[in-house]
C-alpha positions, 0 to 999 in steps of 0.5 A: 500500500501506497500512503500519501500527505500525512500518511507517509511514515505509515506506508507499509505493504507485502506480498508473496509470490510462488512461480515454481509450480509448472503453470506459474513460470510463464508469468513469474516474473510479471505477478513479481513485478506488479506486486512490487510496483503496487505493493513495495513501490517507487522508493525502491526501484527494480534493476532491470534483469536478464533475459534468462530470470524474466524468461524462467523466474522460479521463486519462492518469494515474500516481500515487505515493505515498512516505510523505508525499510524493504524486505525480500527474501528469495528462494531460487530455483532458476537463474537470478542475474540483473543485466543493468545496474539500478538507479535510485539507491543513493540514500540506501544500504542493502543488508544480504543475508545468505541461506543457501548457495552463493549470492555475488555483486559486482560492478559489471555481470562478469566481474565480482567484486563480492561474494557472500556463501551461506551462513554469511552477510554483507551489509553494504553501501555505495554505488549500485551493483549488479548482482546474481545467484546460481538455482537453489540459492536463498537470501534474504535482501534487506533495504534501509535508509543509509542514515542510519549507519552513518558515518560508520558505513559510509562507501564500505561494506561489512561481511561476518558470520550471520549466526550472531546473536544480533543477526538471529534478532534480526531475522526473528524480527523481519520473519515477524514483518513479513507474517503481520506486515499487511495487518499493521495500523500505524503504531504497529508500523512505528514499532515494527520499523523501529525494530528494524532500524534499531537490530539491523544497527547492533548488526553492524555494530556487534551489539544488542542494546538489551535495555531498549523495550521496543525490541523485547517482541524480536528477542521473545520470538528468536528465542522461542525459534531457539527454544523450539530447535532445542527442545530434547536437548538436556541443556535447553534452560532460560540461561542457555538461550540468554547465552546464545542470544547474548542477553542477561537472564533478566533480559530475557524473562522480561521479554517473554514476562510482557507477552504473558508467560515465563521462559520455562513456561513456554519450554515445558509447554512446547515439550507438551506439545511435543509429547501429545503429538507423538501419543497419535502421530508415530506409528508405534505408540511410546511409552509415558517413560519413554516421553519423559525421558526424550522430552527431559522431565525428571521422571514418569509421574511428573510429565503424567501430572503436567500432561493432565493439568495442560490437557486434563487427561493422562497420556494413557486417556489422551492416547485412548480417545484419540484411537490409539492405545496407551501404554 
């Protein structure tokens, strides 16, 4: 959506593009195109691209914009390649962050001047580059304002590891975007644009102001990622994701504390849920002392009472009315 007059700093708009199936590919890159124009807009113009991306574009797409934020994450099946430099990126920088594959820039279509592989980032500002990836390449593109940077980023790049702490807030943070982006008013735009300005800067600067509140919702969801990654490990503890997301203890409780729950509350329920889904899910049915042991209770009889008070049945009943038999 495109705001005008007063409306301005509440311009937000995304959309999600999937051309990979057979009767898409053949209109890929125009659906792409109109929802960029009509969606993202004239703030953050297109490069013009080769024949081969316009010609065979099978992407997983999705793209938001908040202000003057933009955030596109590609998932490639075919060749992207640009085949003229873009205009109009003099007071932006672009954040790339690599999942899978190798994303290249350079001043002209065959030379390189940077090469970022998966597990890697560069965030950089300068004159405009083309830019291309081989099939079966993921990243996500951050555009921002290059003032926020400044001086630090002037006409430089920085490249890193992208498994920091203040890179998993990141992503935490634009995966939020993209899922509510077209739901935002406009305090929600405020705070989801602050958030994004404020952790692509400890990016770059290495650092997470844990005191600053507005960023709470981005450091409860990348733990809960985290969380949700590790929940059969024997280590899982509200200290260890403070740990890895570089955060106090009391940082992190606060966080989850303003959306309702406890750090452990949120674990043990996930477990929970992990456990009733195997009690129907798997085709041999696990013992009660089976799922206390992979889901790290302390023993049988303890996961039957936190079982029950979150289901109100025992594994053993729960298992029984779904069709299954209990152990």
């Amino acid at each position: 959506m495109e705001s005008t007059g007063g409306q301005v700093a509440y311009s937000h708009g995304g959309f999600s593009l999937d051309s990979t199936g057979a009767g898409a590919v053949s209109r890929g890159f125009d659906t792409f195109r109109h929802g960029w124009q009509t969606q993202v807009g004239g703030a953050f113009p297109l490069p013009a691209f080769s024949q081969a991306t316009t010609g065979d574009f099978r992407v997983r797409s999705r793209v938001a914009k908040v202000r003057d934020v933009a955030i596109t994450d590609l998932d490639s099946a075919s060749v992207i390649r640009t085949a003229g430099t873009p205009y109009g990126y003099a007071d932006q920088a672009r954040m790339y962050v690599v999942r899978r594959g190798t994303w290249t820039l350079g001043g002209a279509p065959d030379r390189a001047e940077h090469t970022v592989s998966a597990g890697q980032f560069l965030l950089r500002h300068g004159r405009p580059l083309h830019f291309g990836a081989a099939p079966h390449t993921t990243v996500q593109i951050i555009t921002l304002p290059a003032a926020a940077f400044e001086p630090r980023l002037r006409n430089q790049s920085i490249t890193a590891s992208a498994d920091s702490a203040e890179m998993r807030l990141l992503l935490a943070h634009t995966n939020m975007v993209h899922a509510t982006v077209t739901d935002l008013g406009p305090a929600g735009v405020v705070a989801a644009h602050g958030a994004l300005i404020e952790l692509a800067k400890a990016v770059a600067a290495g650092r997470f102001d844990d005191t600053e509140p507005g960023l709470r919702p981005a450091l409860n969801r990348a733990a809960k990622g985290l969380a949700d990654r590790h929940l059969a490990d024997p280590e899982l503890s509200p200290a260890m994701l403070a740990r890895e997301l570089n955060v106090s203890v009391r940082t992190l409780q606060r966080a989850f504390t303003e959306a309702g729950e406890s750090v452990s509350s949120y674990i043990r329920h996930r477990r929970l849920d992990e456990a009733r889904r195997a009690l129907t899910a798997q085709s041999r049915l696990p013992s009660v002392a089976e799922l206390a042991a992979h889901w790290q209770f302390s023993d049988s009889s303890h996961f039957i009472r936190a079982f029950k008070k979150r289901y109100g049945q025992t594994p053993f009943e729960y298992a029984r009315s779904a069709g299954t038999t209990g152990s």
